[in-house]
Structures are given as structure tokens and as C-alpha cells.
VOPAGU-2260 file (C-alpha; in pm, 1 decimal, decimal comma):
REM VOPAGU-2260
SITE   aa  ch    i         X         Y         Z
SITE  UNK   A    0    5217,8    9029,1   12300,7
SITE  UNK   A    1    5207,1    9406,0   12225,7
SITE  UNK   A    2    5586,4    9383,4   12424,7
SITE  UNK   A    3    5736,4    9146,2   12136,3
SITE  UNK   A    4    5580,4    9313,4   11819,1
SITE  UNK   A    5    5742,6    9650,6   11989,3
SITE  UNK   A    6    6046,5    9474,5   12103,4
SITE  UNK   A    7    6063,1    9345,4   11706,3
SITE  UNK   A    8    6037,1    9668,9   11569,7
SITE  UNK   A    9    6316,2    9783,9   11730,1
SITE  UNK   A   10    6528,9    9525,2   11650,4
SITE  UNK   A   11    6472,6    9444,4   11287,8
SITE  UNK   A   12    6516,5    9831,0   11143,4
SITE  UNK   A   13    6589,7    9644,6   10823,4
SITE  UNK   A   14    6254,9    9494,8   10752,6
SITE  UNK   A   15    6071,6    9597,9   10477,6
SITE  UNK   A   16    5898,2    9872,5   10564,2
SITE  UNK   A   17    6004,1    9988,8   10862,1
SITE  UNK   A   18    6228,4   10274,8   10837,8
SITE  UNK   A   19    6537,3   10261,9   10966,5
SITE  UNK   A   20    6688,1   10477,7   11239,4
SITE  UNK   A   21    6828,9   10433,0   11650,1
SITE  UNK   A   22    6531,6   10488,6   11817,0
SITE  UNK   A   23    6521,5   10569,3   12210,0
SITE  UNK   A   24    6695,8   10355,3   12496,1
SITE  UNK   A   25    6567,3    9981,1   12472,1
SITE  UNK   A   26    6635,8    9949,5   12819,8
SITE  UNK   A   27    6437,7   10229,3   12950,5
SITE  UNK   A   28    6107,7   10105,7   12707,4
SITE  UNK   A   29    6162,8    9755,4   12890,4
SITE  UNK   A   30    6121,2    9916,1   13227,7
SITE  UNK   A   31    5856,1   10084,9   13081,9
SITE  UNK   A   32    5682,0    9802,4   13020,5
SITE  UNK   A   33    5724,3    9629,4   13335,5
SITE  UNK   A   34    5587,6    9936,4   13506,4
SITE  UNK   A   35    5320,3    9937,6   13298,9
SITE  UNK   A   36    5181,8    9631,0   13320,4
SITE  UNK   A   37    5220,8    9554,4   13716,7
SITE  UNK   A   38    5047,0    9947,4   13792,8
SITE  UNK   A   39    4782,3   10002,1   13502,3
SITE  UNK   A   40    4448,5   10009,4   13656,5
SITE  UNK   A   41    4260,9    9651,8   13531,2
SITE  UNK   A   42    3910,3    9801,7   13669,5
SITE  UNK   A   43    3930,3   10006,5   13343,0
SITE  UNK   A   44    3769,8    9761,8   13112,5
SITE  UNK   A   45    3746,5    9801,5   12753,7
SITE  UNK   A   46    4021,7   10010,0   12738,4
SITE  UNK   A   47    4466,3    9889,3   12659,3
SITE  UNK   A   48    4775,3   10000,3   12682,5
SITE  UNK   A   49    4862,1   10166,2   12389,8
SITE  UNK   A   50    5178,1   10232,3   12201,8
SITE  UNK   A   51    5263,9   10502,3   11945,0
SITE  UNK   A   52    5571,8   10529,7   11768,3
SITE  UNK   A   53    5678,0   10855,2   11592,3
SITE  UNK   A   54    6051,1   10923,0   11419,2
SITE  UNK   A   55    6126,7   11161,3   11713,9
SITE  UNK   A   56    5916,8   10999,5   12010,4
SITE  UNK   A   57    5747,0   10648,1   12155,2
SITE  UNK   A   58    5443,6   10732,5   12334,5
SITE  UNK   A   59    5297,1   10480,9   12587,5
SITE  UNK   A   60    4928,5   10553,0   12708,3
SITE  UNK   A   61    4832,6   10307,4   13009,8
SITE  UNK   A   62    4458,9   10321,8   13159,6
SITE  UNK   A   63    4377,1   10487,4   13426,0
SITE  UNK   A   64    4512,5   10778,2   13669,1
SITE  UNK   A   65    4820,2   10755,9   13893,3
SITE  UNK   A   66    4769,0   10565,7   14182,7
SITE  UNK   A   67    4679,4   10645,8   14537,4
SITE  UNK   A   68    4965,7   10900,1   14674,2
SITE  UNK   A   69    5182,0   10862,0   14357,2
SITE  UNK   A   70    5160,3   11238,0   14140,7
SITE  UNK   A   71    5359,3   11333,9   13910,2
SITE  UNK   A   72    5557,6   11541,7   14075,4
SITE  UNK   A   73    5664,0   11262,0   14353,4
SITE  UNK   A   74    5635,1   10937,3   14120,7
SITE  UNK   A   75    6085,7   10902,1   14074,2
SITE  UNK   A   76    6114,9   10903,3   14504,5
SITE  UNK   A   77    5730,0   10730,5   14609,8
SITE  UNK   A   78    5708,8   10391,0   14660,8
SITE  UNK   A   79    5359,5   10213,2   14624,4
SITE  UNK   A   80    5247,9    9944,1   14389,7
SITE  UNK   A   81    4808,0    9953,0   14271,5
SITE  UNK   A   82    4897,4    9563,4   14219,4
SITE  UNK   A   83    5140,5    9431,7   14477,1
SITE  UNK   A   84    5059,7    9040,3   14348,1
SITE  UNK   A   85    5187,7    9088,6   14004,2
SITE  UNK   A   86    5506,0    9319,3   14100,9
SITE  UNK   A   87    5620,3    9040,5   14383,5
SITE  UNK   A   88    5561,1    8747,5   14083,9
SITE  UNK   A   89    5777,8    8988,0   13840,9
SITE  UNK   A   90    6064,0    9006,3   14124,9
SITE  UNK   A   91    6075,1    8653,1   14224,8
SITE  UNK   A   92    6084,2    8543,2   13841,5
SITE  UNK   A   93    6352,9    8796,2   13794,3
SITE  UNK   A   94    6169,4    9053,6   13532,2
SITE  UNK   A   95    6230,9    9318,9   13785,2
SITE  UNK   A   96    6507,0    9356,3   14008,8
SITE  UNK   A   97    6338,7    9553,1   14290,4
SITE  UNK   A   98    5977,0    9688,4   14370,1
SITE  UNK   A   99    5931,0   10054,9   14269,9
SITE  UNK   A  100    6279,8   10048,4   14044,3
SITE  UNK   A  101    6062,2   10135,1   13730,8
SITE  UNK   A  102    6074,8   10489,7   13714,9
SITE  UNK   A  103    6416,9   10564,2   13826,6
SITE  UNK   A  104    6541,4   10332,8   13644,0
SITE  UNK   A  105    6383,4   10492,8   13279,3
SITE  UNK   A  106    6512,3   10828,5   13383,1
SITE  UNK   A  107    6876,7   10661,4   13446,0
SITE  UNK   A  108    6806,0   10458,1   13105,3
SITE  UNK   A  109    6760,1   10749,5   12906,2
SITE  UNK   A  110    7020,6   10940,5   13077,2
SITE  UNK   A  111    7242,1   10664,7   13051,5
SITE  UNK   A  112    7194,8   10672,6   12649,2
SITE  UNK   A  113    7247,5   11045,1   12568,0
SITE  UNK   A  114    6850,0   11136,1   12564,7
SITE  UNK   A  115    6638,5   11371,6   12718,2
SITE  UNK   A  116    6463,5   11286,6   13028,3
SITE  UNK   A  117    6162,8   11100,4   12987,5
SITE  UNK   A  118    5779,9   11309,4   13030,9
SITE  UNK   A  119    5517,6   11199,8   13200,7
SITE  UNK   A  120    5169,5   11339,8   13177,8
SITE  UNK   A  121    4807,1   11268,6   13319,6
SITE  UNK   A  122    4573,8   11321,4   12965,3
SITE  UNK   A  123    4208,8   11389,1   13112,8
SITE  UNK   A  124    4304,4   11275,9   13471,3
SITE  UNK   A  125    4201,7   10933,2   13370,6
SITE  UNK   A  126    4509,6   10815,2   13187,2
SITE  UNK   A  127    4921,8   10803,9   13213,1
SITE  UNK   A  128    5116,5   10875,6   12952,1
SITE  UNK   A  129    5473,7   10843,2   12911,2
SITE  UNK   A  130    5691,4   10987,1   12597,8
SITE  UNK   A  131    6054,6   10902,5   12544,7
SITE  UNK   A  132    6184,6   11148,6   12297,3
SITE  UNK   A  133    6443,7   11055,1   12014,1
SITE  UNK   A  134    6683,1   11356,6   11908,7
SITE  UNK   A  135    6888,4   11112,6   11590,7
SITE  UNK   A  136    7118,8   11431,4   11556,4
SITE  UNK   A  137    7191,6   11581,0   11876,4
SITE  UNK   A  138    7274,2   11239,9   12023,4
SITE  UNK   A  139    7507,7   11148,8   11754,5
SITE  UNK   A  140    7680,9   11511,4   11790,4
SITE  UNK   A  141    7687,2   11428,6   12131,6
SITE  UNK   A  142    7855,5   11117,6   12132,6
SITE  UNK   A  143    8089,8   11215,2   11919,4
SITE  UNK   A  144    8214,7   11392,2   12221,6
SITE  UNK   A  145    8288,9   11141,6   12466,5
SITE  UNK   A  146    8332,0   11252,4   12831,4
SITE  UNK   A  147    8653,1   11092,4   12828,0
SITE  UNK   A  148    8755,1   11347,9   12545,8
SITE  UNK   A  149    8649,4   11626,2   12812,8
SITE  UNK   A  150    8807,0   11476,5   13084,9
SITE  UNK   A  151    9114,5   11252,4   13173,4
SITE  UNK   A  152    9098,8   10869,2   13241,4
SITE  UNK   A  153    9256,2   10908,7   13570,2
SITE  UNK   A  154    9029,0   11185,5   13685,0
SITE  UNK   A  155    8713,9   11033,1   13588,8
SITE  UNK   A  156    8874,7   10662,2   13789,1
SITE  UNK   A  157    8886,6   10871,2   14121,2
SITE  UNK   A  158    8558,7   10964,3   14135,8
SITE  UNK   A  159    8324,7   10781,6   14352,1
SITE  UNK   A  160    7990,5   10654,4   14230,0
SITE  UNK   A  161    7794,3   10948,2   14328,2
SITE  UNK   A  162    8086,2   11206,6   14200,7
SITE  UNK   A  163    8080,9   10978,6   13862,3
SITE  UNK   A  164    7699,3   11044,8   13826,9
SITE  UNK   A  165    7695,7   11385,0   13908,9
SITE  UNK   A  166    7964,2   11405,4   13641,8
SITE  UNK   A  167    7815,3   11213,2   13404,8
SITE  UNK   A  168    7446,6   11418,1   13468,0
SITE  UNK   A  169    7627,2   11754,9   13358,0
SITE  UNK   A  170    7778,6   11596,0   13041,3
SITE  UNK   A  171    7481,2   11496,5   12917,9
SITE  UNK   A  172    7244,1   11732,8   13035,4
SITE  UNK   A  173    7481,0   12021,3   12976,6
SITE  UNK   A  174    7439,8   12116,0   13376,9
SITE  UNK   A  175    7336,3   11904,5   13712,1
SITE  UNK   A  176    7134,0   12037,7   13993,7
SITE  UNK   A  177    7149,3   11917,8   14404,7
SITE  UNK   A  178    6780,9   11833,3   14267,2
SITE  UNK   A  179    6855,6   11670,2   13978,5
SITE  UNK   A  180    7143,2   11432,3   14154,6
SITE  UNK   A  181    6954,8   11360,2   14445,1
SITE  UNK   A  182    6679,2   11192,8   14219,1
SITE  UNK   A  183    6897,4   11024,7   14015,5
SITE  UNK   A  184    7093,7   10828,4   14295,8
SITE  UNK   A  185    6832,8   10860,5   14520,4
SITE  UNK   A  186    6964,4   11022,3   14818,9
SITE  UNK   A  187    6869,1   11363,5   14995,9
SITE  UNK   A  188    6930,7   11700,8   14868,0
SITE  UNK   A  189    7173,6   11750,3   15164,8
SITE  UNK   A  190    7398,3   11420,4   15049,2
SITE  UNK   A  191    7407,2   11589,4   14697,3
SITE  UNK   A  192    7510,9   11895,5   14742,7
SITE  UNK   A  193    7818,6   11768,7   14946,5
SITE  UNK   A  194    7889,8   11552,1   14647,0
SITE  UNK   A  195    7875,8   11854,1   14443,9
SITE  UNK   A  196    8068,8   12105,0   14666,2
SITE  UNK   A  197    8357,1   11813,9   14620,6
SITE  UNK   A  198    8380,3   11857,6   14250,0
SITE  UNK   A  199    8425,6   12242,4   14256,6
SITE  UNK   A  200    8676,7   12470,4   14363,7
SITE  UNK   A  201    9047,8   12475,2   14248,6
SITE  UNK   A  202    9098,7   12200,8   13982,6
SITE  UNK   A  203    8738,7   12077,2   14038,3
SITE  UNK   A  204    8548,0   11933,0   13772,3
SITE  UNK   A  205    8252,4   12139,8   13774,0
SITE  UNK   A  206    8211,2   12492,3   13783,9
SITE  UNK   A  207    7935,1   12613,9   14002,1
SITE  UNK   A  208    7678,0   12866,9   13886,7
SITE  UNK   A  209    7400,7   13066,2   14090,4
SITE  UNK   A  210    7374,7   13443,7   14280,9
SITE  UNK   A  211    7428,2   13301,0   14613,3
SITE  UNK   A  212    7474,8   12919,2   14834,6
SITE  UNK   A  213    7090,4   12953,5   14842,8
SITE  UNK   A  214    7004,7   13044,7   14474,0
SITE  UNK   A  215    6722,2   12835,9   14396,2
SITE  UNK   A  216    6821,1   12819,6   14071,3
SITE  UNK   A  217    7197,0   12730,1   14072,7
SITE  UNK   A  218    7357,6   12441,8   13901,2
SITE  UNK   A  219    7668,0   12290,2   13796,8
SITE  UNK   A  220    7862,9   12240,2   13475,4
SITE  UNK   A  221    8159,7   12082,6   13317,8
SITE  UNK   A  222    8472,4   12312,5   13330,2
């Protein structure tokens, strides 16, 4: 299986020939994976999923376009599966934990590990591709600065969940949008921006940034 040899190459960095470095979240290329093989579109014969290591990127090319009302702009918050069959048999053996987790999941994955977010793209309409970039240098800089080393232990154990994330999305991103945290714990914009408006202000966490409470392009960073 194309999963294992990729699986093996990530693992065994000291085998002859391959060269070795950390490459990119082996969680989030699992759950890419999984999402690949329960949505690629089988009618395209002839045709595989293809993977393409590079030192600062994995590239993984499935067949065929997005399906039905998925786009690219919608795919983290849409729910719909091209082959329902094989995504039930992958929950009830216990591959996946949910339907539709797939793409949140990468984004939290990569998040998670210090990385960029991952980038989808739709090469000739007929394909998707998915690239999970690898930055060796920035994400050792960056974990040499722990968010513990930014912030106190008792501060960051009375956050909630959602104040935690939001937290944790403008340490590693370097700023967190009402957007940005919505998507990633999957609530509205509305329930995010409350989370946020908690963490500012007089001894807040973040700072807030914008022209206005209805700057379109405001955000939030790490005092």
C-alpha cells in the first residue's frame, strides 16, 4: 500500500538513502489519507492517487474534482461524503472517528505541530490537490519558544477549551481571527468573537487589532 511505503519513509529517516529531516505532522498526512481514499472519485479510471515528497512540502494529488456542493472555499465547515459505504466501514472499524472529521482535523494537525496551514487546490478542475508545507527552521525557532515561556501556567489552566485554542491559534500563527477560530473549533463567527472579546481588555491575553468593531480585517495577538 502506497499508505505504508509513505508511512515508512517517515519513520525510518535513517535508511540509506533517505535523507534525514522532521518532515510535516504524521497525524495530519494520516487524515489525509483517510480522506483521500473514502472521497476520490473511482469513475476516474486509469488514473491514482499520487504522492510527492519534496524537503519543504508533501504533495497529495487525488482524481477527480471536489464533490457535489463541497468547494474550496466551504470544504473545513461542509459535510458530504462522494462514497458514504466506505466512510461508514472506516468509522465502524475505528480508522476514522467521525464522518466529515478529515479536513478539520489536518488543519488542527498542522496547527497543532507548529506548521502552516495546509493548501488545497483544484489543478485543471479535474483533480484535488493537497500540500502540507515543511518550514525545518522556523518550526524549530518556534518551538524553542514555548507558549508556556510567553505565558504563565496558571493563566493558560484557566482558560476554557475555546479560550485555549484561540490562544494557542495566535501563538502559532502569530495572530487569530473570529474567522480563523470559528473554523478551527467549529462554531459560528458570533460564538468566536465572544471568546475573543474575553481574552482582551485589562490583563487580557490578547491584544486586539483593527480600525473599528467591524474592521473586516482585524485580528488578535499575543500581548
Amino acid at each position: 500500500m502506497k499508505l505504508k511505503s509513505c508511512d515508512f519513509a517517515v519513520k525510518n529517516a535513517d535508511a540509506p538513502g533517505v535523507q534525514k529531516q522532521t518532515f510535516t505532522s504524521r497525524k495530519s498526512i494520516r487524515a489525509q489519507w483517510e480522506k483521500v481514499v473514502t472521497h476520490r472519485d473511482y469513475s476516474f479510471r486509469g488514473d491514482y492517487i499520487r504522492v510527492s515528497m519534496f524537503d519543504d512540502r508533501l504533495e497529495i494529488l487525488s482524481p477527480g474534482a471536489l464533490p457535489n456542493i463541497v468547494t474550496l472555499d466551504n470544504m473545513r465547515t461542509t459535510r458530504y461524503s462522494r462514497n458514504p459505504r466506505i466512510a461508514r466501514t472506516l468509522v465502524e472499524f475505528g480508522w476514522v472517528r467521525e464522518l466529515n472529521e478529515g479536513v478539520k482535523r489536518i488543519y488542527t494537525e498542522m496547527q497543532d505541530s507548529l506548521l502552516n496551514d495546509p493548501v488545497y487546490t483544484e489543478p485543471g478542475g479535474t483533480k484535488v490537490q493537497l500540500t502540507l508545507e515543511n518550514n525545518i527552521v522556523a518550526r524549530t525557532v518556534r518551538r524553542s519558544e514555548a507558549l508556556e515561556d510567553r505565558i504563565s501556567a496558571e493563566a493558560i489552566a484557566s482558560l476554557g477549551d475555546y479560550e485555549l485554542a484561540a490562544v494557542r491559534l495566535a501563538f502559532t500563527n502569530g495572530k487569530v481571527t473570529a474567522r480563523g477560530l470559528a473554523e478551527h473549533i467549529g462554531r459560528d463567527r458570533r460564538t468566536a468573537s465572544r471568546v475573543l472579546g474575553k481574552l482582551i481588555g485589562e490583563g487580557g491575553l490578547l491584544e486586539w487589532h483593527g480600525s473599528s468593531p467591524n474592521d473586516p480585517r482585524q485580528f488578535y495577538t499575543i500581548r
